[in-house]
C-alpha positions as CSV (number, residue, x, y, z in Angstrom):
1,X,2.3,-15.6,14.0
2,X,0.4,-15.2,10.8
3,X,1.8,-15.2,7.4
4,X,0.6,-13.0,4.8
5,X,1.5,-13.6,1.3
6,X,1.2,-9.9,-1.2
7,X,1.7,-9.6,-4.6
8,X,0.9,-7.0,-7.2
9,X,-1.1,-8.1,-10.1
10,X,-4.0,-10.7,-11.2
11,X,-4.7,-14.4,-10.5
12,X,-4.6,-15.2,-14.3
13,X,-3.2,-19.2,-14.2
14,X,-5.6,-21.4,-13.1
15,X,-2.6,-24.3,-13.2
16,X,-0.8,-22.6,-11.0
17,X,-3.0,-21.5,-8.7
18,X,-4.5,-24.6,-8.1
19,X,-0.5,-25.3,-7.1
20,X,-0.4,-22.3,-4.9
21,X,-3.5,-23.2,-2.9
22,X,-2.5,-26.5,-2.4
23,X,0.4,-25.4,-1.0
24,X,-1.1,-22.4,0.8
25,X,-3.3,-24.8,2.5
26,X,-0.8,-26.8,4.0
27,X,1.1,-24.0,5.3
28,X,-2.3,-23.8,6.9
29,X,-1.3,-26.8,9.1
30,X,1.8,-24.7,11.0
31,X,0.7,-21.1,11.0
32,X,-2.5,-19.2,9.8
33,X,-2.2,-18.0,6.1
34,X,-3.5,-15.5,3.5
35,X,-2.6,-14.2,0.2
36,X,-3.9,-10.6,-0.7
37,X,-3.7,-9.8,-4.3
38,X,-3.7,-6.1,-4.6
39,X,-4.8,-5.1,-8.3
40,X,-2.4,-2.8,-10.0
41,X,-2.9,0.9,-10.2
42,X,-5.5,2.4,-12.8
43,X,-4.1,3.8,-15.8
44,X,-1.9,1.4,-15.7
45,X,-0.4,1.8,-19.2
46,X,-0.2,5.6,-19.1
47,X,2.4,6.0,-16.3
48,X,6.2,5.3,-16.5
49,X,7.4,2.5,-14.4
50,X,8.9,4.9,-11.4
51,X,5.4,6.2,-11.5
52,X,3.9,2.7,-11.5
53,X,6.2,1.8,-8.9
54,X,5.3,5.1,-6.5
55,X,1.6,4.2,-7.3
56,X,2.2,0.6,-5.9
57,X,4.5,1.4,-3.1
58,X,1.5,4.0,-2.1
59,X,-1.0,1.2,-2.0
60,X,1.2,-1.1,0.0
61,X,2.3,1.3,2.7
62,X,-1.2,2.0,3.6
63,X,-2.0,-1.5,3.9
64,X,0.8,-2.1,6.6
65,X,0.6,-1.9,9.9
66,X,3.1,-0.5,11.6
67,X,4.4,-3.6,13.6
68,X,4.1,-5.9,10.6
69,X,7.5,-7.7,9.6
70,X,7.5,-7.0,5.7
71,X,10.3,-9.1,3.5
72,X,10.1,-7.5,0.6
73,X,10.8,-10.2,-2.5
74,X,13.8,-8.1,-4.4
75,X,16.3,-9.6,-6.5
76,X,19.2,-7.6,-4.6
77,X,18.2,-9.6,-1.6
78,X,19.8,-11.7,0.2
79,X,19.8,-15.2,-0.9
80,X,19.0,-18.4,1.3
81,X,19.4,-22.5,1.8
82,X,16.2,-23.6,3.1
83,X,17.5,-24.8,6.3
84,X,18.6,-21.1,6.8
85,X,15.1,-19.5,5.7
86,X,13.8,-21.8,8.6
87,X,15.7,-20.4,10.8
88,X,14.7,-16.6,9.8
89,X,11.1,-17.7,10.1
90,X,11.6,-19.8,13.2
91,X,13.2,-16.6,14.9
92,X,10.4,-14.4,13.5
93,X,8.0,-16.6,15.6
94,X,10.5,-16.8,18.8
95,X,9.9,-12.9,18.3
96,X,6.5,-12.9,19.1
97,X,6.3,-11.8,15.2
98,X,2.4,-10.9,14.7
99,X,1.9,-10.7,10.7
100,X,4.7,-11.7,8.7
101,X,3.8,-10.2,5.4
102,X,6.2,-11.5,2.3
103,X,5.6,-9.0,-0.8
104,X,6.5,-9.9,-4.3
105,X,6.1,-6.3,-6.1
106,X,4.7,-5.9,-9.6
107,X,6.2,-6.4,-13.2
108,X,9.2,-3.7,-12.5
109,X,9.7,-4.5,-8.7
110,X,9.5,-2.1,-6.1
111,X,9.6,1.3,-5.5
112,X,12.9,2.4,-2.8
113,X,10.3,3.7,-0.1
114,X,8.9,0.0,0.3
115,X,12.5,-1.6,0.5
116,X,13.3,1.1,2.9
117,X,10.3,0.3,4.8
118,X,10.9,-4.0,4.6
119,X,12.4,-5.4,7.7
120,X,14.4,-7.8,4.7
121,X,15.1,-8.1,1.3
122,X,14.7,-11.7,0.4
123,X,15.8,-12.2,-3.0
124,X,14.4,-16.2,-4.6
125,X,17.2,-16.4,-7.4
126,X,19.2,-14.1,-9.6
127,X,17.0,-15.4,-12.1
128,X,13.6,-13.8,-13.3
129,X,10.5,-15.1,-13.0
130,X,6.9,-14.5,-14.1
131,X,4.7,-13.4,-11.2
132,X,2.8,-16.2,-10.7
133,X,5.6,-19.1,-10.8
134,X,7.1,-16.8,-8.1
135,X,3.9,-17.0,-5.9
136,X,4.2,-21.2,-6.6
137,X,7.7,-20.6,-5.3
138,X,7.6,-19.0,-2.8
139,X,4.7,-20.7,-1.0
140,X,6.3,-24.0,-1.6
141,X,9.1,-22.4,-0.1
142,X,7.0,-21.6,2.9
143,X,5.9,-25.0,3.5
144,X,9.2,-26.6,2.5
145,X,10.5,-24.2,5.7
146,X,7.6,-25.2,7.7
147,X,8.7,-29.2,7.5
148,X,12.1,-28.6,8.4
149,X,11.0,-26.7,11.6
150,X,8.9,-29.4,12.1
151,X,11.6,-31.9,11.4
152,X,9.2,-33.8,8.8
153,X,10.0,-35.5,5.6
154,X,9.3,-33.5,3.1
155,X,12.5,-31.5,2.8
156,X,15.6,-33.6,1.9
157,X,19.0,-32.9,3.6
């Protein structure tokens, strides 16, 4: 299984992505990884956000295949421990699970045809976040899931 990270937007953060690497890199050690940052729609400041949001839900159906397991980031989502997101990701790889492709969407989420599209709505926090503390998150996440499959120290029960 490969896990593919999306997100809508720009690597601006150099802190943090030096965070997110590190981390990406070590999810490297349990199953291949990518992240693919898709820039946002031109005219970006001209369009309304249900026509930003179409625009980006456009640009992220074409880049899924059709057998890809999409869990769309969404703050109506469901809500896990980390034991339990282990055991989503574990079955996901029982499955057979080819790309597993986690999507955080852009600045004002994403559009209904997407989440009707996701296999799961995975929602971090009812908190909000800026983009790129949510990328750290959720690839610490990733790793902190891969451990506990693993059975390895990192994660603290």
């Amino acid at each position: 299984m490969k896990i593919h990270f999306w997100t809508i937007g720009k690597n601006t953060e150099a802190n943090l992505k030096v965070a997110v690497e590190d981390f990406t890199k070590r999810i490297g050690n349990y199953f291949p990884v990518q992240w693919t940052i898709i820039p946002p729609p031109k005219n970006l400041g001209t369009l309304s956000k249900t026509e930003l949001k179409k625009k980006e839900a456009e640009i992220i159906l074409r880049l899924l295949n059709k057998d890809d397991y999409l869990v769309a980031l969404d703050e109506n989502g469901k809500q896990f421990l980390s034991e339990s997101l282990s055991t989503f990701i574990q079955k996901r790889a029982n499955e057979s699970t080819k790309n597993l492709v986690f999507l955080i969407g852009g600045a004002f989420g994403l559009d209904i045809s997407v989440l009707n599209r996701a296999n799961f709505c995975w929602s971090l926090s009812q908190l909000t976040f800026p983009h790129q503390i949510v990328r750290l998150i959720l690839a610490e996440q990733i790793y902190r899931t891969c451990t506990i499959i693993r059975n390895e120290k990192y994660h603290h029960n």
